[in-house]
Legacy VTK file of the C-alpha trace (Angstrom):
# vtk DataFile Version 3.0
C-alpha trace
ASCII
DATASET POLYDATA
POINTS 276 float
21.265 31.724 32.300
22.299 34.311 29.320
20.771 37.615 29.355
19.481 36.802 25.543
17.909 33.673 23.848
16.915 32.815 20.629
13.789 31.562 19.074
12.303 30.632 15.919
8.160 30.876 14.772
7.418 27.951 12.488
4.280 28.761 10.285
3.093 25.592 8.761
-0.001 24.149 7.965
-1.777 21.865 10.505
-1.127 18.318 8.679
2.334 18.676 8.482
3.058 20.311 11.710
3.859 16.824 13.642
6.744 16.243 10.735
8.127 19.352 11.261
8.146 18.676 14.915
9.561 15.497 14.582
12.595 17.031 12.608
13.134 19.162 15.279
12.973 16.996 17.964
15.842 14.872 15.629
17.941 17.661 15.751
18.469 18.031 19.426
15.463 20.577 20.281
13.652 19.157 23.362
10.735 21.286 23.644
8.603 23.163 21.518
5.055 25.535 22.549
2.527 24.281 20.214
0.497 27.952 18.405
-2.607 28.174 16.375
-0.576 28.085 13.156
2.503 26.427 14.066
4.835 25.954 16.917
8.010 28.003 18.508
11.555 26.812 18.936
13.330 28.228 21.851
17.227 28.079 23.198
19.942 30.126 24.385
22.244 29.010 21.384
21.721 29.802 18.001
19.113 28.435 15.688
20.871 28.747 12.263
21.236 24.561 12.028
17.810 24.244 12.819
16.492 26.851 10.797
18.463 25.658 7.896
16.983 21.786 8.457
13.237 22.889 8.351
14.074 25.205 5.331
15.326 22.121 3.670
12.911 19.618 4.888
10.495 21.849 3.621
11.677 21.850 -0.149
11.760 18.297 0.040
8.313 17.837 1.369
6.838 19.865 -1.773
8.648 17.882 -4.108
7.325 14.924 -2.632
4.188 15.907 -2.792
4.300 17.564 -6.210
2.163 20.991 -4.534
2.790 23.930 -2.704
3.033 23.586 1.491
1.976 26.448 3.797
5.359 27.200 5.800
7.352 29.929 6.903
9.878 31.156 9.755
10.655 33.782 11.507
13.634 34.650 13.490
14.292 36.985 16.418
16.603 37.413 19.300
14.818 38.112 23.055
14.881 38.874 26.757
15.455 35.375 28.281
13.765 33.759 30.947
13.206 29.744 32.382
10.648 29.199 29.142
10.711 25.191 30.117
9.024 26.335 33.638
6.829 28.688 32.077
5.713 25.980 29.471
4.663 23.672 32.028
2.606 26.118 33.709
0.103 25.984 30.434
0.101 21.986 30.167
-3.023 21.232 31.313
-4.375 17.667 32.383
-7.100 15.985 30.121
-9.886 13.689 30.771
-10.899 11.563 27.933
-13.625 8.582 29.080
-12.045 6.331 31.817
-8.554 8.120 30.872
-6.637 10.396 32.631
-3.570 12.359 30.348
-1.189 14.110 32.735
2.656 15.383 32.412
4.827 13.740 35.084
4.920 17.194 37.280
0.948 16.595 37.852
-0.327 14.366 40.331
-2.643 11.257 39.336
-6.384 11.283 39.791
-8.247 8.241 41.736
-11.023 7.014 39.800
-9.134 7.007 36.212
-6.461 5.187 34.319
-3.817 7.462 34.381
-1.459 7.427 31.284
1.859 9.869 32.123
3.309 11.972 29.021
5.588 14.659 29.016
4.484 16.489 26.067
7.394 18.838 25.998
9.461 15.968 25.182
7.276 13.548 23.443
5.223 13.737 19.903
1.542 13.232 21.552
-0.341 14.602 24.745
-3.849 13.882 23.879
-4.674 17.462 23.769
-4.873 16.859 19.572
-8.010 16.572 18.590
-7.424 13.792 15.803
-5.232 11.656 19.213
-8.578 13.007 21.293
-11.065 11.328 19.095
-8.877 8.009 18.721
-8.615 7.585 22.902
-12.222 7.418 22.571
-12.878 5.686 19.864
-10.080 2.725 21.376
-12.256 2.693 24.663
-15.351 1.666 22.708
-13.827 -0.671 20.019
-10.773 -2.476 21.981
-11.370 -5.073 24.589
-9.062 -7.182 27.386
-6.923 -9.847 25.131
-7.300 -8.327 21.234
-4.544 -7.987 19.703
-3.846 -4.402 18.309
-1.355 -2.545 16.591
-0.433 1.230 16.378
0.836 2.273 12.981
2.802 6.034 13.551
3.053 5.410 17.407
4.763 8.812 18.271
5.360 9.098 21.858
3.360 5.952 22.316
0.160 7.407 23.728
-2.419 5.495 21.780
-0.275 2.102 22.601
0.045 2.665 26.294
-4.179 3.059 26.006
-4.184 -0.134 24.443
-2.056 -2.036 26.381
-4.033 -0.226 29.914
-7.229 -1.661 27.925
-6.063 -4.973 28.161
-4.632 -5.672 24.357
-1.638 -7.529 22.912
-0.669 -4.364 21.566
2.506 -4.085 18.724
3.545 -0.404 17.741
5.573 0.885 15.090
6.964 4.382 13.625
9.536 5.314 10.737
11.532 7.792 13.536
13.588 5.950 16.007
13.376 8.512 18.202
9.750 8.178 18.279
9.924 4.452 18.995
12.442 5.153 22.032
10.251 8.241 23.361
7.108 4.941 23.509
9.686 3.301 24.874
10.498 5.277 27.693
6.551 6.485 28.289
5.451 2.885 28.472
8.277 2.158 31.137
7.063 5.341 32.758
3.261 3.926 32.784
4.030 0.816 33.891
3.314 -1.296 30.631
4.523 -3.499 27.775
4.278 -3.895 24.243
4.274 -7.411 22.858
6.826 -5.996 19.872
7.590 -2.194 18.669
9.765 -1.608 16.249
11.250 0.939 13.899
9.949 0.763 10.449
6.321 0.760 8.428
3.706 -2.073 7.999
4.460 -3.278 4.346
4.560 -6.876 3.439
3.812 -7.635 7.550
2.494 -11.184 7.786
-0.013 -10.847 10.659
-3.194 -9.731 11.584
-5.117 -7.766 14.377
-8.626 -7.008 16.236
-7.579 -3.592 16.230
-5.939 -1.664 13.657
-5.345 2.521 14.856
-3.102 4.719 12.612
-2.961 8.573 14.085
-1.172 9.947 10.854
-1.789 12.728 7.610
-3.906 11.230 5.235
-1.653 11.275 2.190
0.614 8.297 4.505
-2.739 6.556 5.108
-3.730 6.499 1.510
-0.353 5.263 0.912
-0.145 2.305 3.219
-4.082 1.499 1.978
-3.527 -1.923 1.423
-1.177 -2.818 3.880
-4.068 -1.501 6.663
-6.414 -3.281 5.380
-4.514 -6.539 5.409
-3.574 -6.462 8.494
-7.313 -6.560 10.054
-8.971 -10.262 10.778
-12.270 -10.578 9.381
-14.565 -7.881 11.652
-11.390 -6.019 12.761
-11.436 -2.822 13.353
-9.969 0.402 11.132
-9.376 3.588 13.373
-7.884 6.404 11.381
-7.144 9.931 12.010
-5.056 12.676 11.538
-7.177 13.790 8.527
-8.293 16.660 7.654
-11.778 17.630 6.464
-10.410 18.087 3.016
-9.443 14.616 2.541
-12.716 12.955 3.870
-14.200 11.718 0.277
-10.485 10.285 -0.723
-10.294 8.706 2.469
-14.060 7.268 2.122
-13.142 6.045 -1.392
-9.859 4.232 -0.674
-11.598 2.458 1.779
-14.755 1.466 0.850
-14.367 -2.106 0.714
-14.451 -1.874 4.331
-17.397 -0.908 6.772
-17.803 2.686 8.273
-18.640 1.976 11.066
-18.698 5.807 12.577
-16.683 8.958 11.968
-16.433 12.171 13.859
-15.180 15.916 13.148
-13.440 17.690 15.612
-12.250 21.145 14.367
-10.914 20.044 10.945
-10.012 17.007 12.281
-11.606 13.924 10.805
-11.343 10.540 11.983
-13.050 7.096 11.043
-13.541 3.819 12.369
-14.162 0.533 9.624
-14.524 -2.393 10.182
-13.558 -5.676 7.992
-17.148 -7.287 7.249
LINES 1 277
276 0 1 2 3 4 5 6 7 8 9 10 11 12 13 14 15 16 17 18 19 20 21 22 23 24 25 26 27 28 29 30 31 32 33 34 35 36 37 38 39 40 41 42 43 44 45 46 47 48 49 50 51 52 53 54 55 56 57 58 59 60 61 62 63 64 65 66 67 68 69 70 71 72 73 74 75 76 77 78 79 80 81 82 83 84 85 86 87 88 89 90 91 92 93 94 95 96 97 98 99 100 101 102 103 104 105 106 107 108 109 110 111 112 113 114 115 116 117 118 119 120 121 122 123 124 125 126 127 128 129 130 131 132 133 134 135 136 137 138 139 140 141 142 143 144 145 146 147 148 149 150 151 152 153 154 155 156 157 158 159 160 161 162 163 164 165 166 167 168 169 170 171 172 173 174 175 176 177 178 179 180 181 182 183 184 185 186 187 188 189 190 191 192 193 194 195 196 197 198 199 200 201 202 203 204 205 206 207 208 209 210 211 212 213 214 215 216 217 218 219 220 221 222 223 224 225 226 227 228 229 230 231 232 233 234 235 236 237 238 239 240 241 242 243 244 245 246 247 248 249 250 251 252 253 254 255 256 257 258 259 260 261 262 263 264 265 266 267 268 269 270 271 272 273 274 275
């Protein structure tokens, strides 16, 4: 181990923090400690390519969407020590409902479904409180033999609840390496997916009894349509990932559909619809 290591303090706001994580992630970085406003980057080698990759995922980000973003990074060189050890000290289990969210280094509990994820290596733990609120909402809405689909899948969290709840479940996400990390944490929980695959949900010529899509609101206003044609007649909608902000936009684009109930955790919104 080198006397020195290197790490980098990403400042971003909260609805974008899961893309710059992902970009990371893409770029060879396998863990990252979540903060209030952000998360760190730590590693014995230098951080230049990375730094330089967020800095230029960020410009591209505004000029997709045509405003400002909160981001910024800082740099600094430190004492080293085993920071993956001490990381997995502070990952906590989580109960949510008949669910039980552990990292592989933490024994199972009797009594619960247990659903394994490594969060230091994966895009979802639970611990969120939009991912949270749709665990729940999937233990009240999803049932033995629906067929459901997870649009944004990440690390495959909210599709390995659906498939332990009994669904035909199908999962997708634009980042390959989030469709391998499902992949690998559905193997690791004992389950299958009926089809995952990498890519989005346009023009896709079937339809589900549950519909869940765990992503910032400005992606779900933009695959609108598509959501809603995917769901059979009294389908469900579960969205979340959205923050308070965006409630009346996200009400709006979806009012031909039935709100069924939403919740606020934080600044985290979610919503679940149904198709009347």
């Amino acid at each position: 181990m080198k006397d020195k290591f290197y790490e980098l303090e990403v400042l971003c706001s909260q609805e974008l923090r899961e893309l710059f994580e992902d970009l990371v992630f893409s770029l060879g970085v396998t863990c990252t400690q979540e903060t209030t406003g952000g998360f760190i980057i730590r590693d014995e080698d230098e951080l230049d390519e990375v730094e330089f990759g967020l800095q230029e995922y960020a410009k591209s980000l505004q000029n997709a969407l045509g405003r400002e973003i909160e981001f910024k990074i800082t740099k600094s060189q430190k004492e080293n020590k085993d920071w993956l050890n001490e990381y997995k000290k502070n990952v906590r289990p989580i109960e949510i409902g008949k669910f039980y969210i552990h990292p592989s280094w933490e024994e199972s509990k009797d009594g619960f479904e247990n659903i394994i994820i490594d969060p230091a290596l994966a895009f979802g733990s639970g611990h969120h409180e939009s991912t949270s609120a749709c665990i729940e909402y999937l233990q009240k809405y999803a049932a033995n033999g629906m067929s459901a689909l997870d649009v944004g899948c990440g690390s495959g969290i909210l599709s390995i609840a659906l498939a332990k709840l009994g669904c035909v479940t199908d999962a997708c996400d634009t980042d390959e390496q989030a469709v391998q990390s499902s992949h690998k944490n559905a193997e690791l929980n004992g389950v299958k997916f009926n089809q995952i695959w990498t890519g989005s949900v346009a023009n896709l010529d079937k339809k589900y009894d549950v519909v869940v899509a765990n992503i910032i609101a400005d992606v779900i206003l933009m695959l609108k349509n598509d959501l809603i044609n995917l769901l059979k007649e009294r389908s469900y909608l579960v969205l979340a990932g959205v923050l308070d902000k965006y409630e009346t936009r996200i009400l709006e684009a979806f009012s031909s559909l039935k709100l069924v109930e939403n919740q606020t955790k934080n600044e985290w919104k979610s919503f679940v619809f149904q198709k009347a």
